[in-house]
Residue, then its C-alpha position, 0 to 999 in steps of 0.5 A: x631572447x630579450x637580447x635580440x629584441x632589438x633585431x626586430x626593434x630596428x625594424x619598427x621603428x651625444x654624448x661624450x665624443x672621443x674625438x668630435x672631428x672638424x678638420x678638413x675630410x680626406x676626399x682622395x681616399x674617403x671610401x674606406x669600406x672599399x679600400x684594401x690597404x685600409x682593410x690590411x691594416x685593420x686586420x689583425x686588430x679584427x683578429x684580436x678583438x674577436x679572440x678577447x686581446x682587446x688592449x691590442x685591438x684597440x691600439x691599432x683601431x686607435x692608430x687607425x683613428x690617427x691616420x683616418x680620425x674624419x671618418x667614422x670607420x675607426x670609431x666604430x671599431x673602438x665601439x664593437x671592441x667595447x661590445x665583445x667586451x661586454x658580450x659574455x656577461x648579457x645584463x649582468x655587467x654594465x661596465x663598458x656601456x658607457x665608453x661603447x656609446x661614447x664610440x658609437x656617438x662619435x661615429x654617428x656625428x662623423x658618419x653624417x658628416x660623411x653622408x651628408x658631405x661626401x658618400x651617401x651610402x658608406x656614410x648611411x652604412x654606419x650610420x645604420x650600424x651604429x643606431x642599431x647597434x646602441x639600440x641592441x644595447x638599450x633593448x639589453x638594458x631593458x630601455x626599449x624606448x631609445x631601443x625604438x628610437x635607435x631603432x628608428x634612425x637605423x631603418x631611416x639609414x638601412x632604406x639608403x643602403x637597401x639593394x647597394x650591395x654591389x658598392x661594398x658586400x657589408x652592405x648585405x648585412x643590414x639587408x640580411x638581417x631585415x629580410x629575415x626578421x620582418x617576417x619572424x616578427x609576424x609569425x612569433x609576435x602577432x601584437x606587432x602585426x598591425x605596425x609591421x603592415x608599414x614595412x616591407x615583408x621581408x623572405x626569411x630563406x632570402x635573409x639567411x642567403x644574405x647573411x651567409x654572402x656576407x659571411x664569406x664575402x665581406x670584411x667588416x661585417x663578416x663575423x657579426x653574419x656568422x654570429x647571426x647565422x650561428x644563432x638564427x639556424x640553432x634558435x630559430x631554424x632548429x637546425x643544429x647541424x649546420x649551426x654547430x658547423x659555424x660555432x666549431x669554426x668560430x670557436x677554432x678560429x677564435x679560441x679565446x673567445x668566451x662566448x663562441x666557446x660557451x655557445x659552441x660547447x652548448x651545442x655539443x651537449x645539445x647534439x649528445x657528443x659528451x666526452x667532448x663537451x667534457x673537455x670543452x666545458x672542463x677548459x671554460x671552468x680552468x679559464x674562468x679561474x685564472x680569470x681569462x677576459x670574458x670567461x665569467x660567472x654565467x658561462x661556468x653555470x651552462x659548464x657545470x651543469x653539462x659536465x654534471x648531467x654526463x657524469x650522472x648519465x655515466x653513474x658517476x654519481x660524486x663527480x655529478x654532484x660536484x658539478x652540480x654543485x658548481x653549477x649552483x654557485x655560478x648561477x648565484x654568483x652570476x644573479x641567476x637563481x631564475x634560470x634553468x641550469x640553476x633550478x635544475x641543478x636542485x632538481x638532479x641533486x634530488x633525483x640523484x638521492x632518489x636512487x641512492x635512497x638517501x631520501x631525507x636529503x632528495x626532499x631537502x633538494x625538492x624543498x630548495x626547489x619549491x623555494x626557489x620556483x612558482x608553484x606553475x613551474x616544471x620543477x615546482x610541480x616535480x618536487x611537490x610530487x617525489x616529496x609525497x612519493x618519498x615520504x611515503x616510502x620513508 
């Protein structure tokens, strides 16, 4: 959950620009947030970012910045293009960290322009949208002092907004957000009670209504609430139901997005329907190599180890082992030695050889185990007990 450390850190508390805009505004269209004809244009652009072709998106956000370079709307596009691009990989690939803040810069410089000069509340909209944004990416980065700081300048905006949302339904999104976190930051993080007494107390049941009428009223923000709403109802509702619902529909509707199709196969497993996690999982494995945009190291961990867990449930012990052993190369191909698809990998390998009665290979799995784990770990102590059980038995 570090990633999402910064939904509640906006809550308490230039670089290089792409194009630092001083020509004249446009005042006779300068709304963009409710301009249809701007909408049209940007939706197959929306489209593609979402479905992972982000060299066509960001042609036609950059023809947008060419027909509305005064307004922050085009730069901040260019910025969320950058940010699917690095969704997939979490901490582990830093790539577009610099061109997304540059594009987030760029729309802040223009978005209090705008605030300023011509629209308080569409320009306070992005202004909002971009600090937390760059504050989601420090508190990914383990930088949670400019989290804060971002943070900070994204609730100064989100107060402007709060309550606009018959001006534009993207303004929901914000308030969406907010309503839900700020009581789930008291009940899940006590130590930040005494700083939370500052602010409103939120409704979390209200929250996820606002965010669902983002989801199906608003343009800009429409996917970004599915998003939400996908990994509220599964991580912290426990509803796995409703939250499969929204990841089916975004996986179909996005194909080629990496991590809608990692998170939609995930809740497959979850809700036990194998053979199509089987196929799910074996397509993520074939995109990751033919090296599809976004399919990467981490995603073929969660893959294999799904498909290796069914096979060992179904007795098909040779297909198990193999996935498992996938899942193992991923976890280290990926630096993720420390989490559980990796560990447990170990873990089954050993169970596996348990039953077979192969059980110098079981405590040489087990030992792998104990390498890799704190003694205080599940699976530390799993492999200290079955090792005194096996060598018994031997």
């Amino acid at each position: 959950m570090r990633g999402f450390f910064l939904v509640f850190l906006i809550f308490i508390f230039r670089g290089i620009y792409a194009q630092n805009w001083t020509g004249p505004i446009d005042s006779s269209s300068n709304i963009l947030l409710k301009n249809r004809y701007v909408e049209i244009e940007a939706t197959q652009a929306m489209v593609d970012m979402y479905n992972f072709n982000f060299d066509r998106a960001h042609r036609q956000f950059n023809y947008l910045k060419k027909q509305y370079g005064w307004h922050p709307l085009p730069y901040f596009l260019m910025g969320l293009n950058k940010w699917w691009q690095l969704m997939p990989y979490g901490t582990i690939e830093t790539e577009w960290d610099e061109p997304f803040l540059d594009y987030m810069d760029s729309s802040i410089v223009l978005a209090k322009r705008l605030y300023e000069e011509v629209h308080e509340i569409e320009g306070a909209f992005f202004l909002a949208a971009a600090h937390a944004f760059k504050g989601r990416l420090y508190s990914d980065r383990g930088s949670y002092v400019k989290a804060a700081v971002e943070g900070k300048s994204s609730l100064k905006y989100l107060e402007v907004t709060r309550g606009q949302e018959e001006f534009s339904p993207e303004i929901l999104f914000g308030d969406g957000l907010y309503n839900y976190y700020a009581p789930w930051i008291r009940e899940n993080y006590p130590y930040l009670r005494p700083l939370m007494t500052f602010f409103p107390g939120g409704d979390k049941e209200l929250g996820i209504e606002q965010l669902r009428q983002t989801a199906r009223n608003a343009f800009y923000s429409r996917t970004e609430a599915q998003y939400y709403l996908m990994r509220i109802l599964y991580a912290e509702e426990g509803d796995l139901p409703a939250s499969m619902q929204i990841a089916e529909y975004l996986h179909n509707l996005y194909p080629n997005n990496a991590y809608f199709h990692r998170f939609y196969t995930r809740l497959l497993y979850q809700a036990g329907k194998y053979s199509k996690v089987i196929e799910e999982a074996e397509e993520i494995i074939n995109r990751i190599d033919l090296s599809w945009p976004g399919y990467e190291y981490n995603s073929g961990r969660y893959a294999a180890f799904f498909m290796a867990h069914i096979y060992e449930i179904r007795r098909k012990y040779d297909l198990s082992r193999k996935y498992y052993g996938y899942a193992i190369e991923y976890g280290e191909l990926s630096n993720a030695q420390d989490k559980g698809y990796y560990i447990y990998s170990f873990v089954h390998l050993a169970r596996i050889a348990t039953r077979e009665e192969n059980y110098e290979e079981a405590i040489r799995w087990y030992k792998q185990v104990r390498k890799i784990t704190r003694r205080k770990h599940s699976a530390n102590k799993e492999a200290r007990e079955r090792m005194q059980e096996l060598r018994k038995k031997m």
